[in-house]
C-alpha positions as CSV (number, residue, x, y, z in Angstrom):
1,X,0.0,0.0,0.0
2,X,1.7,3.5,-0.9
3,X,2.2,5.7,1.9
4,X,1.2,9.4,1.5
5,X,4.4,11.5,0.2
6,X,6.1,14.2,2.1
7,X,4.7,17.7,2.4
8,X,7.4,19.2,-0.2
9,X,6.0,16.6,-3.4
10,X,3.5,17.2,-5.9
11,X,1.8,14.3,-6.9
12,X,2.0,14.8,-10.6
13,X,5.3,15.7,-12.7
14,X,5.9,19.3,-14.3
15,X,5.4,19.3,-18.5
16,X,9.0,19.8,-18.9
17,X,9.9,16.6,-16.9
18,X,8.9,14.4,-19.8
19,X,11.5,16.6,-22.0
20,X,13.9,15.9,-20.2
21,X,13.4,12.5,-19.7
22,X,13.2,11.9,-23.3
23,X,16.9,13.2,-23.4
24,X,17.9,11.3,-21.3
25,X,16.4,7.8,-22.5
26,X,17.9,8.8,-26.0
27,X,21.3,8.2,-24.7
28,X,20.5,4.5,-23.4
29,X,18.1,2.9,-26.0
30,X,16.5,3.5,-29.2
31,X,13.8,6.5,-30.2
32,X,11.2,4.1,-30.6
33,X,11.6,2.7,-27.2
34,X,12.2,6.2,-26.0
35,X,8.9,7.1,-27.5
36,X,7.0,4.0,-26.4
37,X,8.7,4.6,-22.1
38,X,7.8,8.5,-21.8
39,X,4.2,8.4,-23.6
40,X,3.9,5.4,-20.4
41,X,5.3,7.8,-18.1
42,X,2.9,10.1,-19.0
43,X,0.0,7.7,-18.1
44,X,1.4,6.3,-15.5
45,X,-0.3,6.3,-11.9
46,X,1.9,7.7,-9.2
47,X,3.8,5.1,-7.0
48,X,5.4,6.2,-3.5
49,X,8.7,5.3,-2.3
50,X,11.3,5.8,0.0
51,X,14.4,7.8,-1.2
52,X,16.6,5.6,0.6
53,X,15.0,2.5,-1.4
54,X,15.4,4.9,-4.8
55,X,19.1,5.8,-4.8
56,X,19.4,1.8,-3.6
57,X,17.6,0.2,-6.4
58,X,18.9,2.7,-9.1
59,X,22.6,2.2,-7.7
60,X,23.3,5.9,-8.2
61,X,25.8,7.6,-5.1
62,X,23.9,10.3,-3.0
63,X,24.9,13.8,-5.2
64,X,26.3,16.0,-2.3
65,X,23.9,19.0,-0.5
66,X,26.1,21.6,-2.0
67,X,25.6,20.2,-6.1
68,X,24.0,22.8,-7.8
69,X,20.7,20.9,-8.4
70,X,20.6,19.4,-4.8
71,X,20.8,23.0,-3.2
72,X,18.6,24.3,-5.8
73,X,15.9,22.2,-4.8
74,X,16.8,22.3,-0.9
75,X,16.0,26.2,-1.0
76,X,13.3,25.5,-3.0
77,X,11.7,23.0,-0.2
78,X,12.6,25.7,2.6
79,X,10.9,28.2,0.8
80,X,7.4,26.3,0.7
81,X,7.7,25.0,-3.1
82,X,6.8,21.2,-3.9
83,X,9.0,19.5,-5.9
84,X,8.2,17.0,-9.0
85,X,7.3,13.0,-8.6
86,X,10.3,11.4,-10.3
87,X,10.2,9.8,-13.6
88,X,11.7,6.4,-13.5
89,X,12.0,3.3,-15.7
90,X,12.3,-0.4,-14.3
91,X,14.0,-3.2,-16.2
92,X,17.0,-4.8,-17.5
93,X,18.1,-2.7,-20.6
94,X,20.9,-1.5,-19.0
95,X,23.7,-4.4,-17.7
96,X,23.0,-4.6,-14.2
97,X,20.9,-2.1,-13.8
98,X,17.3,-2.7,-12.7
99,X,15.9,1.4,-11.9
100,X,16.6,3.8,-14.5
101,X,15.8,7.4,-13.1
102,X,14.8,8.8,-16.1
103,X,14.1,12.7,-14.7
104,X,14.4,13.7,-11.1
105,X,18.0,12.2,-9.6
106,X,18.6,15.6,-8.1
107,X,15.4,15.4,-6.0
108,X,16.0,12.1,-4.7
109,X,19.2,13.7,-3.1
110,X,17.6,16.6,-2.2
111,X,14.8,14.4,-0.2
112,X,17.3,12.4,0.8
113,X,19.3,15.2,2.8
114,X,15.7,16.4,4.4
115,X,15.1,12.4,5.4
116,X,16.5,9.2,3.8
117,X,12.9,7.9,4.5
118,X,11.2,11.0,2.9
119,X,8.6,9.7,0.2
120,X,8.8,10.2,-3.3
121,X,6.1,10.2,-5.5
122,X,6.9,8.9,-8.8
123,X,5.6,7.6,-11.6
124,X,7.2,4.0,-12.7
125,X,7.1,1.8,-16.1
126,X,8.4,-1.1,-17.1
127,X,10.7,-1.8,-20.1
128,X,9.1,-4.4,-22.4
129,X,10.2,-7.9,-22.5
């Protein structure tokens, strides 16, 4: 059962997430695959989980408080703003990787600093077989 998120998410992703998400995904797989992952994203319900459990399953180091995007999103939660679900992609199309964050690494940290269990609303698809 997903646990309500933390006080500084929204629970659905900005317009210009899926942008940059689509960059992204171009530099691991194909444009039709690309195509086919963000127009799931963009249907996709929103899933909660903890940031702790994020940065674990996606294997990606905690970005330090002080990285540009990290503070920039920390001053954004102290000043009252919410901050965007995460876009993320499950699935072996990367060797050994199993949780592609496909937009929103830098919130993760950020979350992360406030609380390593802070929830994260995001919004998950799988690769195809």
């Amino acid at each position: 059962m997903a646990k309500a998120p933390s006080e500084h998410w929204q629970l659905e992703p900005d317009e210009h997430d899926y942008p940059a998400a689509t960059t992204y995904l171009g530099l691991i797989c194909d444009p039709a695959l690309v195509a086919k992952l963000v127009k799931e994203l963009q249907g996709a319900p929103t899933s909660i989980y903890d940031a702790k459990d994020l940065l674990r399953a996606s294997r990606l180091p905690l970005l330090e408080r002080d990285n540009l995007h990290v503070a920039g999103d920390l001053e954004k939660v102290k000043n009252g703003k919410r901050l965007s679900p995460v876009l993320l992609v499950r699935g072996k199309f990367l060797k050994n990787r199993d949780l592609v964050v496909a937009d929103g690494y830098h919130r993760i940290c950020a979350s992360y600093w406030i609380d390593e269990n802070s929830q994260i609303p995001c919004h998950l698809v799988d690769v195809p077989t």
